[in-house]
ZAMARGU-4260 file (C-alpha; in steps of 0.2 Angstrom, whole numbers, plus 5000, padded with zeros to 4 digits):
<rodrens>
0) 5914/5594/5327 | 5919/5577/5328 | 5904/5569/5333 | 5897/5577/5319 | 5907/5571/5308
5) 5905/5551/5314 | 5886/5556/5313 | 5888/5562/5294 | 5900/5549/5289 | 5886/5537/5296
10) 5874/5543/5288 | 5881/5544/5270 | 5888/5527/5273 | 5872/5520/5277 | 5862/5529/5263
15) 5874/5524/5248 | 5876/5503/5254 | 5857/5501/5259 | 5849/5512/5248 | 5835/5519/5264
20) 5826/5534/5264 | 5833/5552/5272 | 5823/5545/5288 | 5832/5531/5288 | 5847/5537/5284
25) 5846/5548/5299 | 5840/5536/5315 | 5854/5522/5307 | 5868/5537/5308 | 5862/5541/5326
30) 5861/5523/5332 | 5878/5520/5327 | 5885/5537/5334 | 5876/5538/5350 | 5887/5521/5356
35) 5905/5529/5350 | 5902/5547/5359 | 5895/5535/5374 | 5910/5524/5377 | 5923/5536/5367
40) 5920/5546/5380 | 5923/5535/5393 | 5939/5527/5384 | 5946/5544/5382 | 5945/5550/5400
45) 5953/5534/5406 | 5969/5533/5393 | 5970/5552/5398 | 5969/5549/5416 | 5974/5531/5420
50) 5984/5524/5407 | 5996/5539/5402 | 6014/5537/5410 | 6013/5519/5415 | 6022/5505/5410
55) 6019/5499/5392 | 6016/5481/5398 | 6003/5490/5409 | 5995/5501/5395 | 5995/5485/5381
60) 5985/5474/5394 | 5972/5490/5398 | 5970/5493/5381 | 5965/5474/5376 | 5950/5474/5391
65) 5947/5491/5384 | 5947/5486/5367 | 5935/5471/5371 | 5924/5481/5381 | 5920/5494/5369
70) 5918/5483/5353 | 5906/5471/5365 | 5895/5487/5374 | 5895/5497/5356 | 5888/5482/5348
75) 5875/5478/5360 | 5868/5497/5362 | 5869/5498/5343 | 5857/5482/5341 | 5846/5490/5355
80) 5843/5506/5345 | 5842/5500/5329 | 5826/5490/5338 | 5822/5505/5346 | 5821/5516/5330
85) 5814/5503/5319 | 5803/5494/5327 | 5795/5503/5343 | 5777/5501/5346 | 5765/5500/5360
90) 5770/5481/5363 | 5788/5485/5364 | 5802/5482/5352 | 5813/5469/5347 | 5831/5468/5346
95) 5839/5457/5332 | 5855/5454/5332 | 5866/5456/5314 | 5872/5439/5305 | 5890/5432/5307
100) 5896/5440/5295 | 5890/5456/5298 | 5897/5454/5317 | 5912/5454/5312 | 5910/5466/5301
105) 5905/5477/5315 | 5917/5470/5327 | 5932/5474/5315 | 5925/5492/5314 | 5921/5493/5334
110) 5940/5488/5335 | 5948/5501/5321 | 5935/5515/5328 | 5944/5511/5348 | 5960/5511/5341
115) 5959/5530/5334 | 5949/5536/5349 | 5965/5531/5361 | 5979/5536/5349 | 5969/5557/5349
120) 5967/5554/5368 | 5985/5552/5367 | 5988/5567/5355 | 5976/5576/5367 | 5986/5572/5385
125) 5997/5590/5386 | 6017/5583/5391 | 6014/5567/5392 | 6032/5565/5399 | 6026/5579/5413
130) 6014/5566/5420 | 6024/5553/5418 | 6036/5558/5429 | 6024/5567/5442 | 6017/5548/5444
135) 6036/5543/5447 | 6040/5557/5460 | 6024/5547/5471 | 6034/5532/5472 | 6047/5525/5478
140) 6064/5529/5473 | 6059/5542/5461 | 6068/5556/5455 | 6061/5572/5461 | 6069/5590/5464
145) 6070/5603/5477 | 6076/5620/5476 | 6086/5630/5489 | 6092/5647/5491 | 6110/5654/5497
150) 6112/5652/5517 | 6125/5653/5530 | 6133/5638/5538 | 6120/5641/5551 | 6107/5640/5541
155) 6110/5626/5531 | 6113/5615/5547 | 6095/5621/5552 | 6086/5618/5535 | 6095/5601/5535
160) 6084/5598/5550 | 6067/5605/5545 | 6069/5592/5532 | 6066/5590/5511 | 6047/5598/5517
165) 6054/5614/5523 | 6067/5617/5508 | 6050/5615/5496 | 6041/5627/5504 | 6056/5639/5505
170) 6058/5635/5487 | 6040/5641/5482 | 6042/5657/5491 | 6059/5664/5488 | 6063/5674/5472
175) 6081/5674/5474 | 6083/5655/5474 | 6102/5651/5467 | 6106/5634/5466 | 6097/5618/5463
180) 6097/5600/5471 | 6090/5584/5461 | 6085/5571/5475 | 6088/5553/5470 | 6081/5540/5483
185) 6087/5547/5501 | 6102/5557/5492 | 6102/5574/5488 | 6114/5578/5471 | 6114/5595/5464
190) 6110/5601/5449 | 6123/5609/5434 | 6111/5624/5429 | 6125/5624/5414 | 6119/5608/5409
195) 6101/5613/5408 | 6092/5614/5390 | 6075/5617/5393 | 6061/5619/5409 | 6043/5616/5406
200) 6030/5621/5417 | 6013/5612/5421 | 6002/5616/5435 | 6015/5617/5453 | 6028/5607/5444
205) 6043/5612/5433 | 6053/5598/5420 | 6070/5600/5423 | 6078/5595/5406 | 6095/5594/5404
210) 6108/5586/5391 | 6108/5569/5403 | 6090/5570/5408 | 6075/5576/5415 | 6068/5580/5433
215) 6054/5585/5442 | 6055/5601/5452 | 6042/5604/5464 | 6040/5623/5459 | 6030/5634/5449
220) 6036/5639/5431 | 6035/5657/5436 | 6045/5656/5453 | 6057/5647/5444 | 6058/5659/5430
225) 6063/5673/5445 | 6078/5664/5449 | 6085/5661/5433 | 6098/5673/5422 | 6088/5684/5411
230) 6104/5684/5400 | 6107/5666/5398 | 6086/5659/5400 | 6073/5665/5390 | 6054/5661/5392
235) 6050/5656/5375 | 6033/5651/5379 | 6020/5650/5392 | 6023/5633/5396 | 6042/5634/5393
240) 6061/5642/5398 | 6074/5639/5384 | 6094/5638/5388 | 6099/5650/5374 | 6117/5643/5375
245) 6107/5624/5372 | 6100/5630/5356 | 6107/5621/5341 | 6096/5630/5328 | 6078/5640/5327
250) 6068/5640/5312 | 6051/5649/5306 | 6037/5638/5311 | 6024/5652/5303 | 6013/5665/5311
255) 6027/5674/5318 | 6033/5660/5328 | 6049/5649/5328 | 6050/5630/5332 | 6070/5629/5342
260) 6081/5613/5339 | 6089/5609/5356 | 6105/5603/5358 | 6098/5588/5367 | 6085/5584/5352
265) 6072/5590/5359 | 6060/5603/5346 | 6050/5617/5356 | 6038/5629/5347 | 6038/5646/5354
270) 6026/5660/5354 | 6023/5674/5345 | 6031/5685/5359 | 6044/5672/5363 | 6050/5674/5346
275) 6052/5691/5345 | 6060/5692/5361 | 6074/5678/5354 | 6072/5689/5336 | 6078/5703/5347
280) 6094/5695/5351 | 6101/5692/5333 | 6115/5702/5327
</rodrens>
């Protein structure tokens, strides 16, 4: 839909400032699309994928060699097609480039048409703040978390040896997991399940967020849900657990749903069936 809309926005621009035939009109809408859904496409995938989570001195830089690289390669393939639509013939075509002013015009358009293509890829990223921290947890120093469940003295003398890699996989594989450890650096801290507002789940990762903070736990939303108090956490939506005592206030947020004020600030929207089952608890 929106290509087809750039195309028809084209289109109509070019037919009421040049006045050209529906012919015309058309190849000029496509020769100026075709270059936006080519390198659009390859701007979004890299804001998506390369440029989401890191540092914004990193991101500013990126997006002025982005920038310049789009308005540059969208210029010269637009000048090729219009030569190519125009002008073909047995003996070729020729390309012709536009006037100064009509550069910059372009240029200033190429520049404005980037800008919005990497402010939707950023719209479009799911939990921005999920990948964010998932590239923290690779480096060094990061904050990431591990989940253990109740052992003997014993026990916990031989999981200290196995190491963080066994307590991960013990954590993906016991339901009846208890208590929580944040890892900070080489230190092991745990973690106040009191102080918890809200868990989001993306893929084999969980976002711990609490009152203080947030951290990465390296266990499904599911598992994690089998551990918790069905009194005190509900599952609001697919991709979130709620702290019903770290609710501040829900409102309607239409179709049957409700959008939940956290006590930390944060806003979720639930689901249909999320909001019933919190519906369900009012007196």
């Amino acid at each position: 839909m929106a290509i087809v809309g750039v195309f028809v926005a084209y289109t109509v621009t070019i037919r009421l400032a040049m006045g050209l035939d529906l012919a015309g009109c058309l190849l000029g809408g496509a020769a100026n699309t075709i270059p936006v859904v080519i390198f659009g496409v390859a701007v979004r995938r890299i804001v998506a994928q390369r440029l989401v989570g890191r540092p914004a001195g990193t991101q500013l830089v990126a997006h002025l060699l982005l920038c310049a690289a789009f308005t540059a390669l969208s210029y010269l393939l637009l000048i090729v097609l219009l030569g190519l639509f125009n002008g073909a013939g047995p003996d070729g075509f020729v390309v012709r480039p536009f006037s100064l002013s009509g550069a910059a015009w372009q240029s200033l358009e190429n520049v404005t048409t980037y800008a919005l293509i990497a402010a939707v890829s950023y719209l479009q990223v799911p939990d921005r703040a999920h990948l964010a921290l998932r590239r923290a947890s690779a480096g060094d120093g990061a904050a990431t978390a591990i989940a253990t469940s109740p052992t003997s003295a014993a026990e916990e003398g031989r999981a200290g040896s196995l190491g963080a890699s066994a307590a991960e996989s013990e954590a993906r594989t016991d339901g009846s997991l208890s208590r929580y450890f944040v890892r900070i650096g080489d230190e092991l801290r745990p973690l106040d399940m009191d102080t918890v507002v809200s868990i989001g789940g993306a893929d084999d990762y969980a976002e711990v967020r609490t009152q203080s903070g947030k951290h990465l736990v390296r266990v499904t939303l599911a598992e994690f849900a089998k551990s918790l108090d069905p009194a005190k956490y509900v599952r609001v939506h697919r991709s979130w657990i709620v702290n019903t005592h770290r609710i501040a206030r829900a409102e309607p947020a239409g179709g049957g749903r409700l959008l939940l004020h956290m006590e930390n600030g944060q806003t979720i929207s639930t689901s249909r069936d999320g909001a019933k089952l919190l519906r369900n608890r009012v007196i």
